[in-house]
ROKOLNU-383594 format. One line per 10 residues: number of its first residue (from 0); their letters; for each residue y, x, z of C-alpha. Coordinates in steps of 0.2 Angstrom, whole numbers, plus 2048, in hexadecimal, padded with zeros to 3 digits. Last residue first. Example, Ala and Ser with C-alpha at 12.3 -4.5 7.8 and 13.67 -1.06 7.14 Angstrom:
# residues 2
1) SA) 7FB 844 824; 7EA 83E 827
# end
This chain:
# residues 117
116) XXXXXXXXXX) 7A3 26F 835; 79C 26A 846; 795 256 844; 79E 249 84C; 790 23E 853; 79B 22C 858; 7A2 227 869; 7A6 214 86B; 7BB 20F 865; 7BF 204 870
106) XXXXXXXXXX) 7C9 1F4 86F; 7D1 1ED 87E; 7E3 1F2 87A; 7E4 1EE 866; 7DC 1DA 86A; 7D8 1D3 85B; 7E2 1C6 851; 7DD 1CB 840; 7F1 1CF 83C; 7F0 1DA 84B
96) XXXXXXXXXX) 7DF 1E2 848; 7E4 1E5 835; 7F4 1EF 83B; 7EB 1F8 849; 7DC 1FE 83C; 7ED 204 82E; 7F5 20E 83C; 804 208 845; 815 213 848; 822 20B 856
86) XXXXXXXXXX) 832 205 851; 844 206 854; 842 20D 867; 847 202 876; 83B 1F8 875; 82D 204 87E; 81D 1FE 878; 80E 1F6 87B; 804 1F3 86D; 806 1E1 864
76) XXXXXXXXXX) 7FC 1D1 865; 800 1C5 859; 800 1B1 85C; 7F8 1A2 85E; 7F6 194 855; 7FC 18E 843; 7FF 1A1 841; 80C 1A7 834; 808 1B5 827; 815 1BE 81A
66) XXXXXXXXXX) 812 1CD 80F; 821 1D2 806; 81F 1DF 7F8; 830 1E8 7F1; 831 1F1 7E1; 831 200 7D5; 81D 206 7DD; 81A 1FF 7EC; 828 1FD 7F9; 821 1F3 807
56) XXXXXXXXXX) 828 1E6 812; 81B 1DE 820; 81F 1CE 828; 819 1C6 836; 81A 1B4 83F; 812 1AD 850; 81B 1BB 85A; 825 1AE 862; 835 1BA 860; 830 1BE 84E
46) XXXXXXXXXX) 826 1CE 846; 829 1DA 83C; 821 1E8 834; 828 1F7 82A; 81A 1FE 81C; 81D 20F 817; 822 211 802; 833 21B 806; 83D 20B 7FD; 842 204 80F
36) XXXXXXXXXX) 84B 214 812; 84B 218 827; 858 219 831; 84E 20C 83D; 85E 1FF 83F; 867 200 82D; 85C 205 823; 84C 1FC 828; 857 1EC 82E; 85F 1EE 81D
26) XXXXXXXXXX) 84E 1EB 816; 84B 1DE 81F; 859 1D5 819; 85B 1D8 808; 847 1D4 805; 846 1C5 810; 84C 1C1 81F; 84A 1AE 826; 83C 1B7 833; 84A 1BC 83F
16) XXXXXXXXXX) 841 1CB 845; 83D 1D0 859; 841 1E1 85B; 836 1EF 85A; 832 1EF 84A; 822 1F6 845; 820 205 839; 80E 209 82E; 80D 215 823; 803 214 815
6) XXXXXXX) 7F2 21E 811; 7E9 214 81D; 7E9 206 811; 7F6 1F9 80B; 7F6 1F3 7F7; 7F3 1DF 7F7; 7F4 1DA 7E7
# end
């Protein structure tokens, strides 16, 4: 079942990710190079060098989910970033655009009423 919402949070990986890793290894990636613990129930993202692959490792509950897409054609478009830092944070509308292959820097959001409460 597919359990992400904007209630997680989300962490991409800076680095380019050798997408032969599996649970051990990406995992120790979150551990080992972000400082983070990978059971902590935020999402960590990662992404290979021809950004045609990603990965999402999750802990949900007493166990590790893995969510996995490759492209045929194409490939993701990430946020600019600095890559010198571990990871940068996402939110959940970020995530689904990048996995839906939209554009994150061209995308506005229009003016809405905000009501004063």
């Amino acid at each position: 079942m597919f359990a992400l919402s904007s209630e997680n949070r989300f962490h991409l990986y800076s680095q380019p990710t050798d997408m032969r890793k599996s649970f051990n290894g990406l995992s120790g990636l979150v551990q080992n190079k972000l400082g983070r613990n990978p059971c902590s129930g935020e999402v960590f993202i990662f992404i290979n060098k021809r950004r045609d692959k990603i990965k999402l490792l999750h802990w949900q509950g007493a166990s590790f989910m893995m969510y996995y897409k490759r492209l045929e054609k194409g490939t993701f478009e990430l946020p600019r970033y600095d890559s010198s830092v571990g990871s940068i944070s996402l939110n959940y509308p970020q995530l689904v655009m990048i996995i839906d292959g939209l554009s994150i820097e061209n995308i506005q959001k229009r003016k809405r009423y905000q009501p004063n409460i």
